[in-house]
N, C-alpha and C positions, 0 to 999 in steps of 0.2 A: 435622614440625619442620624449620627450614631448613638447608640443608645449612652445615659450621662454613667453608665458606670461599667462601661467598654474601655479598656484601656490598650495600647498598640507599644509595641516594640519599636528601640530605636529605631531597626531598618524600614521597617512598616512608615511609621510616622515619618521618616526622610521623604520614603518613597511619597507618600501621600502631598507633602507639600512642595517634593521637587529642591530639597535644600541639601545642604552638607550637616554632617552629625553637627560640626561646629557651631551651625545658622539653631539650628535646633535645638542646643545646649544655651545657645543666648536671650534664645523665646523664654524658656523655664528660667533663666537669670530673670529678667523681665517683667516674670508675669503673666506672659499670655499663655502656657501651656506649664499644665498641673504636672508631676513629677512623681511615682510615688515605688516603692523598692517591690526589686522583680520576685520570681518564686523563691524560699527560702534556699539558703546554701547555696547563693549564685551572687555575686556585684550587679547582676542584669537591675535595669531600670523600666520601668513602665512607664507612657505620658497617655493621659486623657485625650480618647477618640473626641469626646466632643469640643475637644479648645481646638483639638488638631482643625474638626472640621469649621468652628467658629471663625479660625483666624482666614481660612480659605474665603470662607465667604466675607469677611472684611476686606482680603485683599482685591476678591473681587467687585467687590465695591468701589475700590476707589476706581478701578478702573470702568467699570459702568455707572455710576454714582445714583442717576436717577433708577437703573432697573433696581439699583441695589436698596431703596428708599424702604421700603417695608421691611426687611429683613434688618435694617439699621434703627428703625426703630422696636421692632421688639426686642433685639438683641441691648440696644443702649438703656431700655427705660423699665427692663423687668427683668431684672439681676443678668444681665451679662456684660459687657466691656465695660472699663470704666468709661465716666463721660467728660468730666473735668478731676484736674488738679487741686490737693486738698495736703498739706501737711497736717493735719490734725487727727485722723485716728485711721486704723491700719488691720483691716483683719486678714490674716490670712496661716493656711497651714493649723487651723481649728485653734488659732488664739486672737487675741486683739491685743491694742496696742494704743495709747496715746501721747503721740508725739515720739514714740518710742519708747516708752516706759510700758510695761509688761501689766496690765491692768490687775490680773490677779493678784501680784505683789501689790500695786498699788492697793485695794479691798483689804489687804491684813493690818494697815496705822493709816495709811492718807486721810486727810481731811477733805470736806468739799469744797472748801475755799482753798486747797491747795490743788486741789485738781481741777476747780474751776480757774484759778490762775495759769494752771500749764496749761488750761485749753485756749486759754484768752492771750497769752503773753509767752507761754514757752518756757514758763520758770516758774515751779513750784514757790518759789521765796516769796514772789510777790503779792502771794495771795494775804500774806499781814499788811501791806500796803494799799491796800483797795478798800473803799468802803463798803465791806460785806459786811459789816457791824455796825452800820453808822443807824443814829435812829432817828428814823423819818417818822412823818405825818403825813402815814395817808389821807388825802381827801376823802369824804362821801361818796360811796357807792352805790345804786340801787340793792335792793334785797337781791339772794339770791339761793338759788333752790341750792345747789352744791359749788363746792369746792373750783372746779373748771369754772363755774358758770361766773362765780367771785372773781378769780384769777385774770377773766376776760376782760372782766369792768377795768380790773385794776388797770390793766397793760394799754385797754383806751385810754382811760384818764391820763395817764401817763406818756403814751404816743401824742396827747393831746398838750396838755401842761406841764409837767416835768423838764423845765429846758437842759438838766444836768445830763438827764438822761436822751434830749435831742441833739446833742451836740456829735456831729457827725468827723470831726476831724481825728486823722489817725491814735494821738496820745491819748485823745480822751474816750476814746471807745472802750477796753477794758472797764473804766470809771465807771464809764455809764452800763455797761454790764453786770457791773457788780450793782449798782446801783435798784437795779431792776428783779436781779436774784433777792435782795434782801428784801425790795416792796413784794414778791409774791410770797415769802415765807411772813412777814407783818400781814401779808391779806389772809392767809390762812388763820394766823392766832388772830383777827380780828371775826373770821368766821364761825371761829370755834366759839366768842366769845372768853377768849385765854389775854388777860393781859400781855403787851408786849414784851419779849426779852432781848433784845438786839443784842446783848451783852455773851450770850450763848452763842456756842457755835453751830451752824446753820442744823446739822442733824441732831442737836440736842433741844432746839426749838421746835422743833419736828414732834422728838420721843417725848416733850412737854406737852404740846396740844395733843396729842395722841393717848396721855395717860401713862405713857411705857415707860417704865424701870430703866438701872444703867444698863442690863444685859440685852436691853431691846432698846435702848439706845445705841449700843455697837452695832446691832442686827442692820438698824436703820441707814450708821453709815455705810457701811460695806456694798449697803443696797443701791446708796445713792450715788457710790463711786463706780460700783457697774454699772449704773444707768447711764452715768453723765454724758457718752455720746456714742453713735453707732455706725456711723459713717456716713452717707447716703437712704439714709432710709424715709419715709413718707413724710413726716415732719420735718426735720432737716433738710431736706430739699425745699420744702415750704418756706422755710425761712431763708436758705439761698436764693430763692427766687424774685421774694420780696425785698431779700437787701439788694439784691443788683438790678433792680428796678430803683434804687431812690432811696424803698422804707425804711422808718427811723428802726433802731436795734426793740421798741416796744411793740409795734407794730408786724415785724419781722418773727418777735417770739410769738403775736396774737396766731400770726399765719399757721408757725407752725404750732400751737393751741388746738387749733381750728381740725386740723388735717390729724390730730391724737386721737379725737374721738372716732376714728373708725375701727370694726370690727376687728379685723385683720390688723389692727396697731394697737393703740393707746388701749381699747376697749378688750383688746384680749384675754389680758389679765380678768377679764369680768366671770367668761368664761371658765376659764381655770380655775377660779375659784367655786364656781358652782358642781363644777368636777370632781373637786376635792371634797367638798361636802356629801355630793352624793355618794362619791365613793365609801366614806367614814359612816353612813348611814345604812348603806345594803353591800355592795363589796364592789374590788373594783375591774372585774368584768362588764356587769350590767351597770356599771357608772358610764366607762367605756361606749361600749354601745347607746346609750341615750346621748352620751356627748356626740359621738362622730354623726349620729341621725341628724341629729340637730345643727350642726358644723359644718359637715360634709368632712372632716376631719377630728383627730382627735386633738381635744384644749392643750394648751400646754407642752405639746410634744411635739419633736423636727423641727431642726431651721434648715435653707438651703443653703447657707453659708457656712455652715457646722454640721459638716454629713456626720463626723464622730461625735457630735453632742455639746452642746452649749455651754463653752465655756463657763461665763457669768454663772449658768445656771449652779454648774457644780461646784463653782465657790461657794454660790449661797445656801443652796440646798444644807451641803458638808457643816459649814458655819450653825443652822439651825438643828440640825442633827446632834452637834456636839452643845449647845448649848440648850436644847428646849426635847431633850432624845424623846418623852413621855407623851408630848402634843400632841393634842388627837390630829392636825394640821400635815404634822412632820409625819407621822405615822400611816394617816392616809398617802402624803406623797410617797414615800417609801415603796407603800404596796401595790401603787398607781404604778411606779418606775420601773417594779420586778414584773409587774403582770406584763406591761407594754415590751421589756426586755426578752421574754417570754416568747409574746407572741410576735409583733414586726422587727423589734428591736432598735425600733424610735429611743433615742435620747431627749429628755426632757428639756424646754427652752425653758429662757428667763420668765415667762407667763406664769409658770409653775411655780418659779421658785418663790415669784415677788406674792403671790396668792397666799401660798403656806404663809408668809414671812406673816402677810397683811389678819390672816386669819390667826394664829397666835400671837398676834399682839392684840389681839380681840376687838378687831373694826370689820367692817361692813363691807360685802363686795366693789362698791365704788370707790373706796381706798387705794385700790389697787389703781387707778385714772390717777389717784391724785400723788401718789409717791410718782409714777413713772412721771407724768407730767413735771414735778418737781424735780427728781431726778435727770430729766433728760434737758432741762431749763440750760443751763451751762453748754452742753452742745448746740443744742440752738443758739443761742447767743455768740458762739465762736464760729458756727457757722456764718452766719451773718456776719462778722467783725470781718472773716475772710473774703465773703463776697464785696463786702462795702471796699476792702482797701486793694481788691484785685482790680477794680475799677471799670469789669464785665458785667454785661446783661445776660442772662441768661434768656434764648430766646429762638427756642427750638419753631421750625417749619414742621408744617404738617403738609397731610400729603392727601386731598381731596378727591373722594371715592364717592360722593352724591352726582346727583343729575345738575346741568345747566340749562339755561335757555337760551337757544338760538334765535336765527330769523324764522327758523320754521317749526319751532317751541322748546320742548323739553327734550333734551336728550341724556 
């Protein structure tokens, strides 16, 4: 397989899939092959060896389908092709996008109820029309050790009793979306023990139970408009998978709830912050080194989606830089960014960014679970509103590599 940062020549890459320049100019219209400008002081173009060789083996697939099973499923379910159909958010060419709205501009005014409205409805206006400030009563929960652990209770009780929020019919789903955002930001100020403010906008109830100032009030929103959705990622597939099985839009966010707390996801951010602290405490080489021992990578740094560097991230990083420049926080990421620049010249992801943010507003490493989860709430929810009204199951085959029994035992 060709190496991912091999890249060929138009005649090369013809040659290789047998097509006309034309056939080949339409792949890169398309999507399926990366495109990116040839040596300086030439029009020449370059396309990535490895889509070239990707789409080879797709096409060979369709045409052998069953040899082709293995190679369809790593390529489909661990960042390569896509798998389904999604108008709702769009990365590509090292930006993102929702619904077509350029996310970075969105982080400098958007609200989250206006961006959880364009993620639910496709129209920032509606998000005054949705009950994202309506004030409910939550029911009794059992105790709960943290924030996730609250948020869980909530989304059962409510998968459970809530019929505003079980009502599955296409107009009412946003409703009941909103519905749902607003009971996990009330389960929050009931965990904090913060009276309720439904009257607030969602990330101003947020920088209340938090303690945070206006200037860590803006921090918070910016953070939760980058979070709000990421395309296909662990979670949001979680909740695709649950709404097009059936599950109500509470149960669908429990899912993907459920699938945040891993290391490699929701829980990263845990990391990153423990990175950033070490670093602030002896420097950040030997921060480095005890992170990647411990990781088998370093926290907070590289996406595969963003070989130039995480969007998100450098809006937010930028944003706390210019507002908090002195933070021992911002200042260890700083010197985390140049060392890493330095040595591999990894760009820092959102893990990092949302860490610093969570660490100068002066909360605790499992903050960093609870902004992203809250954060990412809203694409979960749009994801599932997509899968419920696509009216598909998601419901991939697997392809059986154990022993069976025969008539003359195990083979």
């Amino acid at each position: 397989m060709a190496s991912p940062s091999r890249t060929l020549t138009a005649a090369e890459a013809t040659a290789r899939l047998g097509v006309k320049v034309s056939t080949l100019y339409a792949y890169v219209s398309r999507g399926l092959i990366r495109s990116e400008p040839g040596p300086s002081g030439t029009r020449e173009r370059r396309y990535s060896a490895e889509d070239v060789e990707r789409l080879l083996r797709r096409q060979a697939g369709r045409r052998d389908p069953q040899g082709a099973a293995e190679e369809a499923v790593q390529e489909a379910l661990a960042w390569g092709m896509p798998v389904l159909e999604s108008a709702l958010t769009c990365i590509a060419d090292g930006r993102l996008w929702y619904r077509g709205r350029d996310v970075a501009r969105l982080a400098e005014t958007a609200t989250v109820e206006e961006v959880a409205a364009l993620l639910w409805t496709g129209d920032m206006a509606n998000g005054a029309r949705l009950p994202l400030r309506a004030r409910l009563l939550p029911a009794p929960l059992p105790p709960a050790d943290t924030v996730p652990e609250a948020l869980g209770y909530a989304l059962v009780q409510a998968g459970a009793h809530d019929l505003a929020a079980l009502d599955q019919r296409p107009d009412a789903l946003p409703v009941a979306a909103a519905r749902i955002l607003n009971l996990l930001y009330a389960t929050l100020e009931r965990q904090a023990g913060v009276p309720p403010a439904p009257d607030l906008p969602l990330h101003a109830r947020l920088a209340r139970t938090w303690g945070a100032d206006a200037g860590g009030a803006d921090l918070l929103r910016r953070a939760l408009v980058l979070l709000a959705d990421h395309e296909l990622n662990a979670s949001a597939f979680a909740a695709r998978v649950a709404a097009g099985g059936g599950a109500s839009l509470p149960h669908s966010a429990l899912a993907a709830l459920a699938a945040v707390q891993g290391t490699s996801h929701g829980l990263a951010g845990v990391a990153a912050y423990e990175l950033l602290q070490q670093a602030w405490k002896t420097n950040p080489a030997r921060a480095l080194r005890q992170g990647i021992r411990r990781h088998a990578q370093p926290p907070g740094f590289g996406h595969r989606l963003y070989p130039e560097g995480d969007p998100r991230a450098r809006v937010l990083l930028a944003a706390l830089e210019a507002a908090r420049p002195e933070a021992p926080a911002v200042l260890a990421a700083q010197a985390l960014v140049n060392h890493m620049r330095e040595e591999t010249g990894e760009a820092p992801n959102i893990d990092l960014a949302l860490a610093a943010l969570v660490w100068v507003l002066g909360r605790g490493a499992e903050d960093t679970v609870t902004l992203f989860a809250l954060g990412r709430t809203p694409g979960w929810l749009a994801h599932a509103i997509e899968a419920r009204t696509s009216g598909r199951m998601i419901r991939p085959r697997a392809r059986y590599v154990g022993r069976r029994e025969d008539g003359d035992g195990f083979r």
